[in-house]
Structures are given as C-alpha cells and as structure tokens.
C-alpha positions as CSV (number, residue, x, y, z in Angstrom):
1,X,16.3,-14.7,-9.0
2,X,17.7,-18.1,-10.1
3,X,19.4,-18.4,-7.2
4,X,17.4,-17.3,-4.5
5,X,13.8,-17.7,-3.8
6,X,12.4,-15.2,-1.2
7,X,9.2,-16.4,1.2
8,X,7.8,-15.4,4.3
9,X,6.7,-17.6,7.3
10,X,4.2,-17.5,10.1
11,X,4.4,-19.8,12.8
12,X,0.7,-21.2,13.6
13,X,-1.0,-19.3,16.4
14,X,0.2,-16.3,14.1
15,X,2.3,-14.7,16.6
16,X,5.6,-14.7,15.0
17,X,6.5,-14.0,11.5
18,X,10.2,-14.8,9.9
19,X,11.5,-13.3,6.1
20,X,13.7,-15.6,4.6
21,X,15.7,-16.0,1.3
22,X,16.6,-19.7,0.5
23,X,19.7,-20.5,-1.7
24,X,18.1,-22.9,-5.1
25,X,21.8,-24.6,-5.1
26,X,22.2,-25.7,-1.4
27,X,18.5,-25.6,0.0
28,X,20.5,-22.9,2.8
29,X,17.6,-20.7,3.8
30,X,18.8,-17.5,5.7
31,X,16.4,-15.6,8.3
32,X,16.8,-12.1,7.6
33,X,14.1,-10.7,9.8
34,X,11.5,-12.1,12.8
35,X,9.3,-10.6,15.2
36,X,6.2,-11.4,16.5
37,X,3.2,-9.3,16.9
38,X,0.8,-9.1,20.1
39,X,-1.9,-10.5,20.5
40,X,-1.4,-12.1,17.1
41,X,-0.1,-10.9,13.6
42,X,-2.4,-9.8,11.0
43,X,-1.3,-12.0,8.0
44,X,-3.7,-9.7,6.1
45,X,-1.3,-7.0,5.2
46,X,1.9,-8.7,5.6
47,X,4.1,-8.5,2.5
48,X,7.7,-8.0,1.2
49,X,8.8,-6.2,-1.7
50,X,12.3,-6.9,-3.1
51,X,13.9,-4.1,-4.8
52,X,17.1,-3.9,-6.9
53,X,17.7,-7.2,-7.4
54,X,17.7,-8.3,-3.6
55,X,19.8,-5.5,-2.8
56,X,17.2,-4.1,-0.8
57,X,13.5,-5.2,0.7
58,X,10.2,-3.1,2.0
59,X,8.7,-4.9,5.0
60,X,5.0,-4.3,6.2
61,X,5.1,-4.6,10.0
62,X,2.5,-3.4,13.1
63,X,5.5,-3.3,15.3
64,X,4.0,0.4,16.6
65,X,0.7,-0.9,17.3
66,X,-0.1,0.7,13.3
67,X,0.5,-1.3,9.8
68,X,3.3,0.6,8.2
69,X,6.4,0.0,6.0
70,X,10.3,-0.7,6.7
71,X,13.5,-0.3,4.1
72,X,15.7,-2.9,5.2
73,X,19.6,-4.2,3.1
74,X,19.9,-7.6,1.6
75,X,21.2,-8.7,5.1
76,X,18.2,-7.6,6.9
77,X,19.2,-4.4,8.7
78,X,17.1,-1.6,8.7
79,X,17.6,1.7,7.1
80,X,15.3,3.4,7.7
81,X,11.2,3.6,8.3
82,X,9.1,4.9,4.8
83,X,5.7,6.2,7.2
84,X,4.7,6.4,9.9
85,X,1.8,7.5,12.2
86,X,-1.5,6.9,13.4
87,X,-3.3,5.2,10.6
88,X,-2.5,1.8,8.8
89,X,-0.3,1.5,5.3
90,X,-2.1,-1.4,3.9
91,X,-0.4,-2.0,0.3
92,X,2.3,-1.3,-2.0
93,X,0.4,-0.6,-5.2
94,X,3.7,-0.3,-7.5
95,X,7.3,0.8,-6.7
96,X,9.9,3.1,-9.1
97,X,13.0,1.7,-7.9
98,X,14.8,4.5,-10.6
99,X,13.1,7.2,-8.7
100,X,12.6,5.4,-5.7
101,X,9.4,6.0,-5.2
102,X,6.8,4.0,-3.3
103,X,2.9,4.1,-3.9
104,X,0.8,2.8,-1.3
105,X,-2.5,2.3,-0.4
106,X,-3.3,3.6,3.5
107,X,-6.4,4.2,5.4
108,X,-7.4,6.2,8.4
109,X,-4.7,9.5,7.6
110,X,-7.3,11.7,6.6
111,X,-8.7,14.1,9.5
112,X,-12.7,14.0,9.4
113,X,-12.7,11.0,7.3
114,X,-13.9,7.6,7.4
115,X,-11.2,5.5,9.0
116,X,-12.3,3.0,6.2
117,X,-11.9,4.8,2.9
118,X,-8.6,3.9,1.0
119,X,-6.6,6.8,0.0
120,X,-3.4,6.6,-2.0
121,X,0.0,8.0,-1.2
122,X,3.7,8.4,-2.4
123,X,6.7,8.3,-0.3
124,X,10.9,8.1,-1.3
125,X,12.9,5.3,-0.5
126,X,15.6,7.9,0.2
127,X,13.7,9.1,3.2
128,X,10.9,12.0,3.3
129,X,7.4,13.3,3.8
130,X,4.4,10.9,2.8
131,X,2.3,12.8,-0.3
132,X,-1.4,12.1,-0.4
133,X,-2.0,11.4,-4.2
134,X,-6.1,11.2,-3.7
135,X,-7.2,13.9,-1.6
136,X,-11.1,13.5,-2.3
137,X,-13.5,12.6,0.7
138,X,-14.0,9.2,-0.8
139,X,-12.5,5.8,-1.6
140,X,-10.0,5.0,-4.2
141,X,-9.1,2.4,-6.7
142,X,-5.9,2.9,-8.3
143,X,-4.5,1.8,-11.3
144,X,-1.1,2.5,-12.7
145,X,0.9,1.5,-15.7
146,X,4.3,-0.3,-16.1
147,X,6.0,3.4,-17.2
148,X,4.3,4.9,-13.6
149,X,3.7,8.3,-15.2
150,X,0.2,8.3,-14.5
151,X,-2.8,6.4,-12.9
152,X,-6.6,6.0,-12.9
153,X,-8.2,7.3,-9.8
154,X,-12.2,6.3,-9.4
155,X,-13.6,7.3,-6.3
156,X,-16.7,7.1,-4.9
157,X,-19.1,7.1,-1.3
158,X,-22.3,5.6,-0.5
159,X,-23.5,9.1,-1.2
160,X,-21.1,10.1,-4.2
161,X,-21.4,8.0,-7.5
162,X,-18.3,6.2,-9.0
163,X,-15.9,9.4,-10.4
164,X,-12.8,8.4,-12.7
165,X,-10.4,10.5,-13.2
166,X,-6.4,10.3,-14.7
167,X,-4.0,11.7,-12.7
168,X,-0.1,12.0,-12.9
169,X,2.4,10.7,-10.7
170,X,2.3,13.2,-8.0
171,X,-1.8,13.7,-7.9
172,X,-2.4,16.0,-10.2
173,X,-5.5,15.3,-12.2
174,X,-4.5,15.5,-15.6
175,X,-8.4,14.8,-16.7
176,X,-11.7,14.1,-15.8
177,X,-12.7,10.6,-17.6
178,X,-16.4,9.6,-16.7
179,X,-18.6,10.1,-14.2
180,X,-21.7,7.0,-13.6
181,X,-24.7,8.3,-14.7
182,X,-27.4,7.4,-12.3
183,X,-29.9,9.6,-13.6
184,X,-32.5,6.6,-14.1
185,X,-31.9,5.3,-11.0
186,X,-33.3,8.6,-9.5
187,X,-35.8,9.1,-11.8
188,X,-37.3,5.5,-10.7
189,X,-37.4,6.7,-6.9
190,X,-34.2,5.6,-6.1
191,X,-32.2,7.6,-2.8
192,X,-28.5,7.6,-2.0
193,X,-28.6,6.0,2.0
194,X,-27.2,8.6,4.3
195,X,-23.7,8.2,5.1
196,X,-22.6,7.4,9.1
C-alpha cells in the first residue's frame, strides 16, 4: 500500500530469514516473523503473499524439514498451517481471497510418482483438506485467469506428449484443447526415451 512496503530478508550465510513491513512515512520497519532454517534456507521457494489489504499474509517455510505454507495476522501470529506433509508446496500460483482459496503448485504428494513432477492443488484459508486439481501421472503447467473460474492444464512426460486441457476451479476438465502431434517425428524413426 502507500503506506507500507512489505520485503523479506535473509541474512548471508542464508540461515536466518526475517518478514518485515516498513512504514513509507517514518522509515519504522517492524519484524513480523524470523526463523532460521538448518543447514541453510532455501531462498528458492521462499515467498510471502499479502492478503486483504495486509490484514493477513501466507508464508512459505521448511520449518518441518518439508516446504509448506503458514496463515499468519497483520501482527505476525499464526493461525493456522494451509498443508502439510511429506512432500514440498513450492508456489502460490493465484489466491481468491473472496473464497479464500489458495492454488499451489507442490511436488512429491502423489504415491508412485516421480518426486519431480509438479502437480497443482487447492486448499481454504479457513482451514481444510488439500484438493489435487491435476491428477494425471505427469507434469503440469497451469494457467489461470484474473476471474479464477477456470485454468489451462498441459501436461506431459518424457514418454507422454504435451496434453492441454481446460479445467474449472475444482479440477474438473471442462474440455480437451489440443494434444502435440508428433506423428512426423515417429514416422522419421524418432522413439520416446524410457522413463526412470
């Protein structure tokens, strides 16, 4: 806003990490959360989210050993944890602060899958059970529009071409949109390598 500017910090062996809000009249900045992370903190996926105005913020922390995200109130006081569990939440990919809804990017949830593929999920602000939005055996791009009604899901594997499909807000696929044709690639000798 005009009269706060938010901003994390990292100290430099990338141990300890501080969110802050500074006032623009003053120059007061306000710590509203620090930890530090062992053996250092993976600046990667670090991120803040203000919601509402500043009324609220979503904070990506490995406090449990796995990347995942925290509700916390203007002041910095936790209310409660969005997911949780042995895989990392690596991105917020949009937020419906009138249906307080997160969507979030996560890899390593799916049993039987490769640890590396990115799925997409859903979770409530208010609390709740995380939704897997992507289920396919593949990884996902997403794209999502400003009115958050519905997104673009292509997913693929080194042994599944490129699939795009459009989805609504909860998963469903709505409709298939295209599918790569790779038919000439074949046809010259071409063979998909064998996944691990």
């Amino acid at each position: 806003t005009s009269e706060k500017i938010y901003f994390a910090r990292i100290d430099r062996p990338y141990k300890k990490s501080e969110f802050c809000v500074a006032d623009t009249g003053t120059g007061d900045v306000t710590v509203l959360l620090a930890e530090e992370s062992q053996p250092y903190l993976n600046a990667r996926f670090m991120n803040a989210y203000i919601l509402n105005g500043g009324k609220e913020f979503i904070w990506w922390s490995e406090r449990d050993g796995y990347g995942h995200f925290y509700l916390y109130d203007s002041k910095g006081k936790l209310k409660r944890r969005l997911t949780s569990g042995k895989y990392m939440a690596v991105g917020i990919m949009n937020v419906d602060e009138k249906k307080r809804l997160v969507y979030f990017a996560g890899c390593g949830k799916e049993h039987g899958v490769d640890p590396y593929y990115s799925f997409y999920y859903r979770v409530s602000l208010d609390g709740g059970p995380v939704k897997t939005l992507t289920p396919e055996n593949a990884t996902h791009s997403f794209s999502m529009p400003d009115s958050m009604n519905y997104f673009v899901d292509t997913y693929s594997r080194v042994d599944l071409v490129p699939v795009s499909v459009l989805r609504d807000s909860s998963g469903t696929v709505i409709m298939k949109l295209e599918t790569m044709d790779v038919s000439r690639l074949k046809a010259s000798g071409w063979q998909p390598p064998v996944p691990f």
